[in-house]
N, C-alpha and C positions, 0 to 999 in steps of 0.2 A: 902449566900453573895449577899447582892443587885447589879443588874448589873452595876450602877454607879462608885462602890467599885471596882467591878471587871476588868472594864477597866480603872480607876487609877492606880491599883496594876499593870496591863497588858501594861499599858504605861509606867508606873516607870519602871517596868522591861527593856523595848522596850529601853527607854532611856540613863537605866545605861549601859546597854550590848553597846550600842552605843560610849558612852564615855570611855566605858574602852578598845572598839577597837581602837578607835582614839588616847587613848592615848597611849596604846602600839605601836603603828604604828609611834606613834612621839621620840619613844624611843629609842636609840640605839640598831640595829639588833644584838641578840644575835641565834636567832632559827626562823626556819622556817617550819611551820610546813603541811606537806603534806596529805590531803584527796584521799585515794583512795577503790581501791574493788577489788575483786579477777580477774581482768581480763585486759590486755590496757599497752599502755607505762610505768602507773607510776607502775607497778610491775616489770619491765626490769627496767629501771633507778632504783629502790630499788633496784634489783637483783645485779647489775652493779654500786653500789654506784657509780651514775653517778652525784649526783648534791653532794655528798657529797666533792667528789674530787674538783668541779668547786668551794664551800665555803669553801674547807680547809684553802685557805691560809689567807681571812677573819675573820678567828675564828666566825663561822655563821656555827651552825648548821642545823640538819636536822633531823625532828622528825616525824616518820611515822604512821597514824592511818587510820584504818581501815572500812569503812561500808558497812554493806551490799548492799544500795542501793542508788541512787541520792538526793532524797529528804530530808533523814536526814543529809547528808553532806555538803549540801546548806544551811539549818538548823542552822549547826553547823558554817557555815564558815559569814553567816549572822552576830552571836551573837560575833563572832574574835575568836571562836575557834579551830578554821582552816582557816589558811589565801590562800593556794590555793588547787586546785582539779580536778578531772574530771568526768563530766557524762553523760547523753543520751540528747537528745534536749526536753524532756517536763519538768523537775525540774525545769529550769529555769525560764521556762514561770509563773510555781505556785509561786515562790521565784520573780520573779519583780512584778507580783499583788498583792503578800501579803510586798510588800515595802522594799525586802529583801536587804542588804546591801553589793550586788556583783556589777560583772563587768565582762563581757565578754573579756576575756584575748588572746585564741587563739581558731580556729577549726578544725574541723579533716571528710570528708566524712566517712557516714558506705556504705558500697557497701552490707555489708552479716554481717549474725551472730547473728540475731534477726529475731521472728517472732513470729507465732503461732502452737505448737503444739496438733496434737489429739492423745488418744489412737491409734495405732497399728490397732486395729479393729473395733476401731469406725467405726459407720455408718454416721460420719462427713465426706463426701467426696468433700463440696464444701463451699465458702464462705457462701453462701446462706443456707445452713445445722447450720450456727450455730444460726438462729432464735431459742428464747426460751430457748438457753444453757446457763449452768453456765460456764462462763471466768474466771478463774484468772490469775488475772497480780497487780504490786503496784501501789497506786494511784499515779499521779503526774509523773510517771514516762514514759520513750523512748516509756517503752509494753504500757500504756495507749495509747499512738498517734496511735502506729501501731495496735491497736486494735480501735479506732473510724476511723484510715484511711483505714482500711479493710471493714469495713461497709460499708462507702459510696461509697465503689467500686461498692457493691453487691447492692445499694441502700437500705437497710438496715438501721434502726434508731438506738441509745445507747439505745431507750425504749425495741426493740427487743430483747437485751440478760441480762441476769443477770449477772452482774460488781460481783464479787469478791474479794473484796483487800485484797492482800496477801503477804509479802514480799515474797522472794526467797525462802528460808529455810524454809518457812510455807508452800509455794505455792506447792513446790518437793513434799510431802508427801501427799498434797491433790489431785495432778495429778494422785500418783500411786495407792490411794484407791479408786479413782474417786467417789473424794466429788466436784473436779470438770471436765466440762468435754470436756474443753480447757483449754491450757495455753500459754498465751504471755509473752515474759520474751528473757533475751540478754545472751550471751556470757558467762561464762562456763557454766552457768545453764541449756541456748538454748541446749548446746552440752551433758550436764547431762540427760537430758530428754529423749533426742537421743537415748544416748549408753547406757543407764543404768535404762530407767523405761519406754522401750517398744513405744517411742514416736515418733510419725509419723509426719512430717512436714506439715501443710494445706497452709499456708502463710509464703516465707520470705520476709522480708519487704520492700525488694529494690523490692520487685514485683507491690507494692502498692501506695509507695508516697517515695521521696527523704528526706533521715535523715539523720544528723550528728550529732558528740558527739563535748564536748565543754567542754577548760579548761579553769575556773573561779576562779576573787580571790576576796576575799573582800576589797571591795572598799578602805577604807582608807588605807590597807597595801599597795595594788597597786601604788596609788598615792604616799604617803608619800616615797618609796622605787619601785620609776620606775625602774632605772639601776640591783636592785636583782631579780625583776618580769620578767624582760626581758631576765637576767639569766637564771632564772629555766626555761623559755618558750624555752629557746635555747640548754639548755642541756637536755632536753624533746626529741626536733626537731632532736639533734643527738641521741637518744636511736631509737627512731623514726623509721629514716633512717636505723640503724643497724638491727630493726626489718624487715624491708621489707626483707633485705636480707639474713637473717637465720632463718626461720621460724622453723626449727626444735630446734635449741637452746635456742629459743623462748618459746616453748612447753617447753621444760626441766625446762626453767627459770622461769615459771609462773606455773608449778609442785610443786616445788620446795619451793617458796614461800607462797601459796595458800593452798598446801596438797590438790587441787585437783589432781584427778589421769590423770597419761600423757598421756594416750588414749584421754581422756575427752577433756583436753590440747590442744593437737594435731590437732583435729577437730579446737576446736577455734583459733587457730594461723594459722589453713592452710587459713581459710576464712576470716580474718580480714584484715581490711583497718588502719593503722599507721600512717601514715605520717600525719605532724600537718602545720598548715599555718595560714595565719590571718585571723581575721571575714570578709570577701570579703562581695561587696554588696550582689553580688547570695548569701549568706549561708544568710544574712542577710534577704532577703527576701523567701526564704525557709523555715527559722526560724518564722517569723512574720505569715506566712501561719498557721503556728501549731497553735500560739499563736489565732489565730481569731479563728479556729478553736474550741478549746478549750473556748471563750468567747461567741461564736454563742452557744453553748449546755448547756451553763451556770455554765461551770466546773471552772470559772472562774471570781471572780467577777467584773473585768473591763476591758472593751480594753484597752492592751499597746501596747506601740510604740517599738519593741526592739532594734531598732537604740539607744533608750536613754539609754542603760545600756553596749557598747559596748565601752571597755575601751577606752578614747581619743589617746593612747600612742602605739594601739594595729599592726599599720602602717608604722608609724612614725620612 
């Protein structure tokens, strides 16, 4: 196919997905459809049919889908097929340079629960140990930041290690044959690595550089249906709240739903940060720190502003 061809088809595409969000977004709300992953509030709030209860009496459903990691469900939530979600702070960065059609809804600090693991007996015992190593972590995503923000701790270039991009379920089984031989990667997996495939902690990432996770919707649903977006963000913020204070039924709850196991669990809810709030300017510029970050090494093809994709209504 001549590249002409190729970016006509690639723009019709771009276009029609465009207009058939907009025009569901103009439609009478029947469902709402939630992006999440094995690990975070939106797996309590599913546990807790928490938003289901808050659109009963609306007749607005609530339809839950699953991904393994941030960048497909930005992806998905871009095209309208998933109008809100949650993920780590670098999807977004790839999803507003590649003109994706979100909106920063609410935030949330990580304090713990992500970083970089080594074997047990690696002779990785220092940042500066992983010159020449194979990483793996998913592109686009939280692990990539705290994997180029571990670098230039160590002054350390991306040219020094071998990038591996792996989702999570590919990433597990390459850590434990050691095809590679780090791995960055967040919350149940961080804690899978731990308790279950012999993995030593080298980096967590609040040791490195300041990260938060971020709940995004796509743009037109947001707009078109402020009063329900501000719903779901608020019956989030009470799952939220009920998280910080039962950590253990937490664990059960994200067992539960996930079928990971409650040891595994356990770990990732004793160390996690919940509580949700709005895009403040700090997160804002914390945020924008990644983004140049990722533009200066050319992971990224243009500097963005990320003030422009932070919903107008997200304060208010």
């Amino acid at each position: 196919m001549k590249r002409r061809e190729f970016l006509k088809l690639s723009l019709g595409a771009t276009a029609a997905a465009s207009l058939s969000s907009a025009a569901r977004a103009q439609a009478p709300l029947k469902e709402i459809r939630i992006g999440y992953q094995k690990t975070g509030v939106l797996v309590i709030a599913r546990q807790q049919a928490v938003l289901e209860k808050r659109f009963a009496g609306k007749q607005i459903g609530i339809r839950w889908i699953e991904f393994t990691s941030g960048p497909p469900l930005l992806e998905a939530m871009s095209t309208g097929s998933v109008d809100l979600g949650a993920v780590g702070d670098t999807p977004p960065i790839f999803a507003q340079a590649a003109n994706a059609n979100v909106v920063y809804v609410a935030g949330s600090r990580i304090t713990n629960g992500q970083g970089i693991l080594v074997p047990a007996n690696s002779n990785i015992r220092s940042i500066a140990d992983l010159k020449g190593k194979r990483v793996g972590f998913t592109k686009g995503s939280s692990a990539h930041n705290v994997v180029i923000a571990t670098l230039e701790k160590a002054g350390l270039t991306y040219e020094d290690i071998t990038p591996v991009y792996l989702t999570p379920p590919d990433a597990g089984p390459a850590f434990a044959n050691g095809s590679i031989e780090a791995w960055a990667v967040w919350d149940p997996y961080f804690a899978i690595g731990e308790k279950r495939q012999s993995g030593r902690i080298l980096v967590n990432a609040h040791e490195v550089a300041k990260t938060n996770s971020f709940y995004l919707a796509n743009r037109d649903f947001a707009n078109a249906h402020v009063r329900e977006t501000r719903e779901v963000i608020d019956g989030l913020a009470e799952a939220a709240r009920w998280a910080e204070a039962n950590r253990a039924d937490v664990a059960s709850a994200l067992a539960a739903i996930t079928g990971v196991p409650l040891e595994v669990q356990t770990i990732a809810a004793n160390r996690a940060s919940f509580l949700i709030g709005p895009v403040t300017d700090e997160i804002v510029t914390t945020q924008q720190a990644v983004a140049d970050r990722f533009h200066k090494l050319g992971l990224i093809p243009k500097q963005i502003a990320v003030r422009d994709i932070v919903w107008r209504h997200t304060q208010s």
